[in-house]
C-alpha positions as CSV (number, residue, x, y, z in Angstrom):
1,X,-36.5,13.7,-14.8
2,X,-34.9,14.8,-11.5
3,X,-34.3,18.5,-11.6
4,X,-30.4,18.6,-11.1
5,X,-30.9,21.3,-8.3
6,X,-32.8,18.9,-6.0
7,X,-30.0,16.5,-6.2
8,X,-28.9,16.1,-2.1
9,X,-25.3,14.6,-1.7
10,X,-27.4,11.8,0.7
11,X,-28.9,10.8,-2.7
12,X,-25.6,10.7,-4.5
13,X,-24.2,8.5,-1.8
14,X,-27.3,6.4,-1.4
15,X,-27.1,5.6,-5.0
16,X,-25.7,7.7,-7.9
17,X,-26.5,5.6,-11.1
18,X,-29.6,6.3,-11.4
19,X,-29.1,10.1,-11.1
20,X,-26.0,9.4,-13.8
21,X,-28.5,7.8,-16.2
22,X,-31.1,10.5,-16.1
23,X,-28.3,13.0,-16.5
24,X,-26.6,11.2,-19.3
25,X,-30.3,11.0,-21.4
26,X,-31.7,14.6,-20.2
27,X,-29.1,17.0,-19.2
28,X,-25.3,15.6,-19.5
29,X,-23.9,18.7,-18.5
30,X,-26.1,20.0,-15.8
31,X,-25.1,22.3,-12.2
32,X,-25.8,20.7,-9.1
33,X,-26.0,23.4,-6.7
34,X,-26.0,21.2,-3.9
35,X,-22.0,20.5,-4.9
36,X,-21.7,23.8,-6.3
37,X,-20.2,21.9,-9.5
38,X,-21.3,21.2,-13.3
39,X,-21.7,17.7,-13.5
40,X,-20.6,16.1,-16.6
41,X,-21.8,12.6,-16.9
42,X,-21.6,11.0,-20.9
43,X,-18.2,9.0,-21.9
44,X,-17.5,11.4,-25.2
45,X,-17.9,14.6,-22.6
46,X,-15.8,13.3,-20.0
47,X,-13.1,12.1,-21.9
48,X,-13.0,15.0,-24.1
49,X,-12.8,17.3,-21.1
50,X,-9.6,14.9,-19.8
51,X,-7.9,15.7,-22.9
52,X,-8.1,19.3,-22.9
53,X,-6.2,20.8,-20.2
54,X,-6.6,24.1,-22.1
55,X,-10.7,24.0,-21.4
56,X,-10.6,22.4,-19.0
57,X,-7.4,22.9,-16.7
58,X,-6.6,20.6,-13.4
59,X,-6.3,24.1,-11.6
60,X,-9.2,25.2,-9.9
61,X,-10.0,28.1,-7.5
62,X,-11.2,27.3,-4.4
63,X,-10.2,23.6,-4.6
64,X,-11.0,21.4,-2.2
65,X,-8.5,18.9,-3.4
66,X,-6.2,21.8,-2.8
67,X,-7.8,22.5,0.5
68,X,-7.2,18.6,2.1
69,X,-3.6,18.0,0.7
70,X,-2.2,21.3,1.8
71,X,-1.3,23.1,-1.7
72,X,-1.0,22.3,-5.2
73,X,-0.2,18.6,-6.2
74,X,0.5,16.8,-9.4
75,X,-3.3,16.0,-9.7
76,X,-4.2,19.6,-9.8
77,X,-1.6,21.0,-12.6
78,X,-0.8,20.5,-15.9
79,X,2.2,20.3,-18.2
80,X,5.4,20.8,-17.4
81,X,4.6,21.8,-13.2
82,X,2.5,18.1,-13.1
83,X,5.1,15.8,-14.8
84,X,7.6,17.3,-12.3
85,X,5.8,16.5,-9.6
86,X,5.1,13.3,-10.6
87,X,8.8,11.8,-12.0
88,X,9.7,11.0,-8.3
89,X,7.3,8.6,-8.2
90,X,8.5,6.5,-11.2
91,X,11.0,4.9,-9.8
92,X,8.8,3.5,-7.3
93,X,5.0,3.1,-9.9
94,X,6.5,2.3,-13.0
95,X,5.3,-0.5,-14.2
96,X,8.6,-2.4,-14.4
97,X,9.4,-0.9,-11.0
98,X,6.5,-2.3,-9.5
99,X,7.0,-6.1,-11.3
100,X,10.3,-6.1,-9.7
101,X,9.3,-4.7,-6.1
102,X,5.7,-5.6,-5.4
103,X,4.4,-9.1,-6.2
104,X,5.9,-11.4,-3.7
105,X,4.9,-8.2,-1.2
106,X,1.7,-8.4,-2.1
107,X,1.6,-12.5,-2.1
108,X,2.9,-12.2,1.6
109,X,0.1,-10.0,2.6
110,X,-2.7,-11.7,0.9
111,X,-1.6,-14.8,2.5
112,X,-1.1,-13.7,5.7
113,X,-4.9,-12.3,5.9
114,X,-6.4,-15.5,4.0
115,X,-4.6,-17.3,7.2
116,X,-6.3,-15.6,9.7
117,X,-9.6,-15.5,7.5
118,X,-9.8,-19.4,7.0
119,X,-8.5,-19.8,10.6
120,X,-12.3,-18.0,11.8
121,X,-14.2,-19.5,9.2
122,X,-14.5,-16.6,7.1
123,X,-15.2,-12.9,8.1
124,X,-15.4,-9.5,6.8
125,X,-13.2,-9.3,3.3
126,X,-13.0,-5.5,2.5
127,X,-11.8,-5.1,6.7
128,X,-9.9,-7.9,7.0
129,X,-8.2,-8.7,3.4
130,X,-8.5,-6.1,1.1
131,X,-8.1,-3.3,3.5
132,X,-4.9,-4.2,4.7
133,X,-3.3,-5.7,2.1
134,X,-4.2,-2.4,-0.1
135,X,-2.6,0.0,2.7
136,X,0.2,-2.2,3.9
137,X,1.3,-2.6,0.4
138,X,1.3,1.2,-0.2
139,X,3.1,1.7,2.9
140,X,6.0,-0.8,2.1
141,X,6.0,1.2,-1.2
142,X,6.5,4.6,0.4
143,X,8.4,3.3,3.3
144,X,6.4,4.3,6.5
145,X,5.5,0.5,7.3
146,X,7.3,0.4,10.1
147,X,6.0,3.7,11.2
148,X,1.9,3.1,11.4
149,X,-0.6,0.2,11.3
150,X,-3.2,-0.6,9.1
151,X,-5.7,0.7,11.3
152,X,-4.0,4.4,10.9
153,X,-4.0,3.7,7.5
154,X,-7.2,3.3,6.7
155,X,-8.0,6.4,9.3
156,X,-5.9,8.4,6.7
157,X,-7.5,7.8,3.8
158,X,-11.1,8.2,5.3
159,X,-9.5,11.4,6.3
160,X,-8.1,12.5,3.1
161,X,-11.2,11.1,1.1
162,X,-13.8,12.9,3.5
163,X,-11.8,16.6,2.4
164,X,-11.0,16.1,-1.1
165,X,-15.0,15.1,-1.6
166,X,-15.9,18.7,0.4
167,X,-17.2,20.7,-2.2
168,X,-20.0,21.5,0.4
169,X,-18.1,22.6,3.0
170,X,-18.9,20.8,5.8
171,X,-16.8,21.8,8.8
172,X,-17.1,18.4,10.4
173,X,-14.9,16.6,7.1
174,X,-12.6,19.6,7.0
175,X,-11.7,19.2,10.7
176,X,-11.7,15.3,10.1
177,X,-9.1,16.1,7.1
178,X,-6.6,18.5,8.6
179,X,-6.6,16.4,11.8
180,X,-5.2,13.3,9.8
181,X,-3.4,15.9,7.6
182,X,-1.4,16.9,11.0
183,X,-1.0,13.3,11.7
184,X,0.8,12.1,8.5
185,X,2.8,15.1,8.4
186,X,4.2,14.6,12.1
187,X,5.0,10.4,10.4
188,X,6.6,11.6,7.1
189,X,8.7,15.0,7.9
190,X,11.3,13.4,9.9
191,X,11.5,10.5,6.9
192,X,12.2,13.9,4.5
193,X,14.6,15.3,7.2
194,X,16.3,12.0,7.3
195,X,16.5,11.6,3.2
196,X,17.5,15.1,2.6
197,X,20.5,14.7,4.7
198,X,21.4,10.9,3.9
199,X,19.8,10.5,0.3
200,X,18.5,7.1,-1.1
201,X,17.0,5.4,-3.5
202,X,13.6,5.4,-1.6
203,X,10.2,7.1,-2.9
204,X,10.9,9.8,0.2
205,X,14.1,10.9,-0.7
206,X,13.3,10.9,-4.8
207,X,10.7,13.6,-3.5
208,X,13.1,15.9,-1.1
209,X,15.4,16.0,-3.8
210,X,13.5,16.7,-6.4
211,X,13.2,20.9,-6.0
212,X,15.3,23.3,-4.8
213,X,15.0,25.7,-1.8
214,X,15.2,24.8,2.1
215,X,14.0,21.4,3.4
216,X,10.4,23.4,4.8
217,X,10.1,24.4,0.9
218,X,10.8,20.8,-0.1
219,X,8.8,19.3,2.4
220,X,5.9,22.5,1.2
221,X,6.4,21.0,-2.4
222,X,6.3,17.4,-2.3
223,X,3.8,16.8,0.7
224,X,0.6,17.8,-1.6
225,X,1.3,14.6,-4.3
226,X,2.4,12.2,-1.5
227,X,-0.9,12.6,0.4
228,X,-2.2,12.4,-2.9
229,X,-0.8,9.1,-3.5
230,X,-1.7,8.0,0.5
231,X,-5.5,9.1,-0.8
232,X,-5.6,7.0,-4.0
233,X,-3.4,4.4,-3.1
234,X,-4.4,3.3,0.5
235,X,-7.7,2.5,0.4
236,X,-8.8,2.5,-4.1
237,X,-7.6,-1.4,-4.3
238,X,-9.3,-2.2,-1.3
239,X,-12.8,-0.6,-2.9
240,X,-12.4,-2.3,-5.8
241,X,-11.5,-5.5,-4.5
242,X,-14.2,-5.7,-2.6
243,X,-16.6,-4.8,-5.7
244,X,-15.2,-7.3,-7.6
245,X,-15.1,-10.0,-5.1
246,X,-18.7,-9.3,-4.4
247,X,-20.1,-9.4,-7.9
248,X,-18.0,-12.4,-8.8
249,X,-19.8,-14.2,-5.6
250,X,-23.9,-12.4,-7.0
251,X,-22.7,-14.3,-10.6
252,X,-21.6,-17.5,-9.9
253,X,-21.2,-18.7,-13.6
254,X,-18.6,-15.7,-14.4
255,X,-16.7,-17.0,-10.8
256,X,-16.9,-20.7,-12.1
257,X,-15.4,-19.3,-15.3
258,X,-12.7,-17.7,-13.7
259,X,-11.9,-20.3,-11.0
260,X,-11.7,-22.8,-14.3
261,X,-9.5,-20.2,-16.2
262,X,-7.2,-17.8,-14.3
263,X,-6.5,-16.0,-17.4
264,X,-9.6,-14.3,-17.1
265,X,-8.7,-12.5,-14.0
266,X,-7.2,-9.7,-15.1
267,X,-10.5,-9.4,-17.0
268,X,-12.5,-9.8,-14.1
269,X,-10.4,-7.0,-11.9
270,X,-11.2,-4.6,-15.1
271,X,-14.8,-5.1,-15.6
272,X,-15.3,-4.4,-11.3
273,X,-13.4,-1.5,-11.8
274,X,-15.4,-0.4,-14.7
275,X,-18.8,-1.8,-13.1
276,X,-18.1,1.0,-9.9
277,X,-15.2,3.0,-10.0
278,X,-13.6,3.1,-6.9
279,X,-12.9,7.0,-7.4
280,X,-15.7,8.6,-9.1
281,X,-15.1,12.2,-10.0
282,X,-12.5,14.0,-11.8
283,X,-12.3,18.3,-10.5
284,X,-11.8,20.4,-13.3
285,X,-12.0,24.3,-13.8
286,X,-13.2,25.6,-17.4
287,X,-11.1,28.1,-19.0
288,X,-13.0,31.7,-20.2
289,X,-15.5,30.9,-23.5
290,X,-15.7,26.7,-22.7
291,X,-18.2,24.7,-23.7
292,X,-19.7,21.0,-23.5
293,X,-22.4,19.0,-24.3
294,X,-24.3,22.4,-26.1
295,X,-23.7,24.1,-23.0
296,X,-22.0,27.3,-22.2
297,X,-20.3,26.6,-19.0
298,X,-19.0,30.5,-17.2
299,X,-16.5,31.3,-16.1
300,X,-14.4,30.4,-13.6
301,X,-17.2,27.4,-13.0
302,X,-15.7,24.3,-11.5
303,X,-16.7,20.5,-13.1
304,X,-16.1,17.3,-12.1
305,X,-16.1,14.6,-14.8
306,X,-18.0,11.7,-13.6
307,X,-15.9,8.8,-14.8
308,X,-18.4,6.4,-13.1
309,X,-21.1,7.4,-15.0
310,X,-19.1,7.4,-18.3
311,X,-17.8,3.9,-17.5
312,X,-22.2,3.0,-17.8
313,X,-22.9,4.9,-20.7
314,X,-24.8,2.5,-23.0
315,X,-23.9,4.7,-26.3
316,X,-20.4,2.7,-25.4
317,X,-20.7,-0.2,-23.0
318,X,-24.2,-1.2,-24.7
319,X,-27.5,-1.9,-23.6
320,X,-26.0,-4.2,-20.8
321,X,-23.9,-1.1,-18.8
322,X,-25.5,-1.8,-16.2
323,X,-24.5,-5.0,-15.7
324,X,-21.5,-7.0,-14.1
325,X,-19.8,-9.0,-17.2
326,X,-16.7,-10.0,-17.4
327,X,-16.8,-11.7,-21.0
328,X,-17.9,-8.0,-22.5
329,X,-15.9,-7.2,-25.0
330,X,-12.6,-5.5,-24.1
331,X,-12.1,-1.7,-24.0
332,X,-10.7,0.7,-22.0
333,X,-12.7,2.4,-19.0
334,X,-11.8,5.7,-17.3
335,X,-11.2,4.9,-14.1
336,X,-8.1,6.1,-14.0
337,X,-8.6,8.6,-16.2
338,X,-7.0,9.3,-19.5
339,X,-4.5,11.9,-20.5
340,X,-1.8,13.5,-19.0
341,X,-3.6,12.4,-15.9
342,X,-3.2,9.0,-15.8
343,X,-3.0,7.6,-12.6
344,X,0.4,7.0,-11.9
345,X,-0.5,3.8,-9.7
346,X,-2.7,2.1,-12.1
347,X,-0.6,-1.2,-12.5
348,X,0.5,-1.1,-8.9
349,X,-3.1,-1.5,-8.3
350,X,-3.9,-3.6,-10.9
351,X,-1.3,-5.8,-10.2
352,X,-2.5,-5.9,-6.4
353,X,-5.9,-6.5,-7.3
354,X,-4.9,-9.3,-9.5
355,X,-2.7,-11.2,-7.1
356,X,-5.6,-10.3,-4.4
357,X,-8.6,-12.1,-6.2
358,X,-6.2,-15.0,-7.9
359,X,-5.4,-15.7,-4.1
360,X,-8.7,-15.5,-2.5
361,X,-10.5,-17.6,-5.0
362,X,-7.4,-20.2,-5.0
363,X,-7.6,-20.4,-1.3
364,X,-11.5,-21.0,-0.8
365,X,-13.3,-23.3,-3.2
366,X,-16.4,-22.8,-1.4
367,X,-16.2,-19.1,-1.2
368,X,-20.0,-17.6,-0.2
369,X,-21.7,-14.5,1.0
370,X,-22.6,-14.4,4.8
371,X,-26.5,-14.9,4.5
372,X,-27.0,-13.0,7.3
373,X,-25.2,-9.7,6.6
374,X,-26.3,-7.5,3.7
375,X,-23.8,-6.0,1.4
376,X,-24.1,-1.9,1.5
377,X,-22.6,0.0,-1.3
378,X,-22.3,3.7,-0.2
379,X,-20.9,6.7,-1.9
380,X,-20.1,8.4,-5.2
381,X,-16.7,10.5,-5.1
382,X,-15.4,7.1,-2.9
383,X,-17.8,3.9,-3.4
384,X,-17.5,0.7,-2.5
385,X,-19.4,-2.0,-0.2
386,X,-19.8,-1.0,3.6
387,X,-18.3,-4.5,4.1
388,X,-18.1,-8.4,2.7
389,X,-18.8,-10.8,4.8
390,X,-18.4,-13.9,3.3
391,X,-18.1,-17.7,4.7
392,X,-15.4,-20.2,3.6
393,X,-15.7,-23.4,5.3
């Protein structure tokens, strides 16, 4: 098998899954030296890891989520601290917030981009519909949309993205992080200073007022788990949208099937997002005397739990985890984690995504791939094809 220390982060990006499956059979709890991390790559591991916070804690030293969102954010504690930091959020993520908030939002944006798509005769899908329906959305959510364009956007989460995936180090994402860092600071802080002296009902203000202390100490606080939702929110839908629109166009019976039945959507949207997580890896630290898999992991180690790889693990999905199916029998995937955890914007995604491919499909009977562009998959903290171009006349 591949030794785990010749593993290069250009072979992870190229193509992970094959590294995953060699991992999973050989050594499912391996270091990768070239991440300076313990890979854990089998579905019981994983999942047993995200339901110990007392093994395996979301604090870790020398974090690099830590590192690109400017401190400690709901993502990176546990108990009492994360649910804290994530209640001002609810009234905005909930799942009944978003029904009552979101869908004709997101039915405005998808149609305004399937406009301008049919207008040219197709186009690029992941840059010009999922991309800025996935960030526009999140910014009407937050309330910044009439601050920055979807071009900034997207700049923000590649931004964010390229310094929460540093475990390397490389100077040239760090800079890349801290400049966007600086950027949506300069947007949000007079949006706190506004809501701590006039306070709403917006997601903003739920934040500000959420702690005590000065508005810097606020603002110090609450910044971490807002770029933390910019990171997962902006640009996540818009990977797996793209992934799912692409392997529903490579398996034309499962698109018949859903064009014939829209009921079978939602099943569609869960099987891409099983199929290639948009986020791959989950940091953890390891608490003194942890271990996994048979293995004694030291102290003070860092692991990342590679949902990806657990979402193909045959010893659950079956011989067929490799492959796109939407009429698999229903479970549960990982892909947004499990635990206390959870992503907190799972059904506004979901119901993005759904609304996203329902319209797409509606709109363009004769929906196609581009012949004459390839479609690139790239990455494995953030992966997702390069682009979609697709013809629709």
């Amino acid at each position: 098998m591949t030794d785990p220390a010749s593993i290069t982060v250009a072979a992870l990006e190229e193509d992970p899954y094959p590294i995953y499956a060699e991992l999973r059979a050989l050594a499912p709890v391996a270091h990768v030296p070239a991440l300076d991390v313990w890979m854990v790559t089998r579905w019981a591991d994983v999942e047993s890891a995200l339901l110990d916070p007392g093994r395996f804690p979301a604090h870790v030293e020398d974090s690099p989520t830590d590192e690109a969102l400017g401190g400690v954010s709901m993502m990176t504690t546990d108990g009492e601290p994360a649910k804290q930091r994530r209640r001002p959020f609810d009234s905005t993520l909930r799942p009944r917030a978003v029904e009552a908030s979101m869908p004709a939002v997101f039915e405005q944006l998808c149609s305004d981009a399937l406009d301008l798509i049919e207008e040219a005769g197709g186009g690029d899908l992941l840059e010009q519909y999922f991309e800025p329906v996935s960030v526009l959305s999140l910014a009407h959510a937050i309330g910044i949309a009439d601050q920055v364009d979807g071009r900034t956007l997207v700049r923000w989460f590649g931004g964010l993205a390229a310094g929460v995936s540093n475990y390397e180090k490389d100077p040239t994402k760090a800079a890349f992080c801290s400049e966007v860092s600086d950027e949506i600071d300069a947007v949000v802080r007079p949006l706190f200073e506004r809501a701590f002296r006039a306070p709403d009902d917006s997601m903003i203000s739920n934040l500000v007022h959420a702690t005590e202390g000065t508005l810097d100490e606020r603002i110090a606080w609450a910044m971490p788990s807002l770029k933390l939702v910019l990171l997962g929110g902006l640009q996540e839908p818009a990977h797996g949208g793209a992934t799912i629109a692409h392997c529903l166009l490579t398996h034309p019976h499962q698109l018949d099937a859903v064009r014939s039945n829209p009921e079978l959507v939602p099943a569609a949207v869960e099987e891409g997002l099983r199929w290639t997580a948009p986020i791959g890896n989950l940091l953890r630290g390891v608490a003194p005397g942890t271990s996994l898999g048979g293995v004694d992991l030291p102290d003070g180690a860092r692991v990342i739990l590679v949902v990806s790889s657990a979402n193909r693990d045959r010893g659950i999905w079956g011989p067929t985890a490799d492959e796109f199916d939407i009429f698999r029998p229903r479970r549960t995937h990982l892909s947004f984690a499990t635990g206390q955890h959870y992503c907190i914007g799972h059904h506004f995604a979901r119901v993005q995504l759904r609304t996203a491919i329902r319209l797409l499909i509606d709109r363009f009977p004769r929906l196609r791939l581009d012949p004459l562009q390839a479609v690139e998959y790239r990455g494995h903290e953030y992966r997702s094809p390069m682009s979609l171009g697709v013809e629709v006349g």
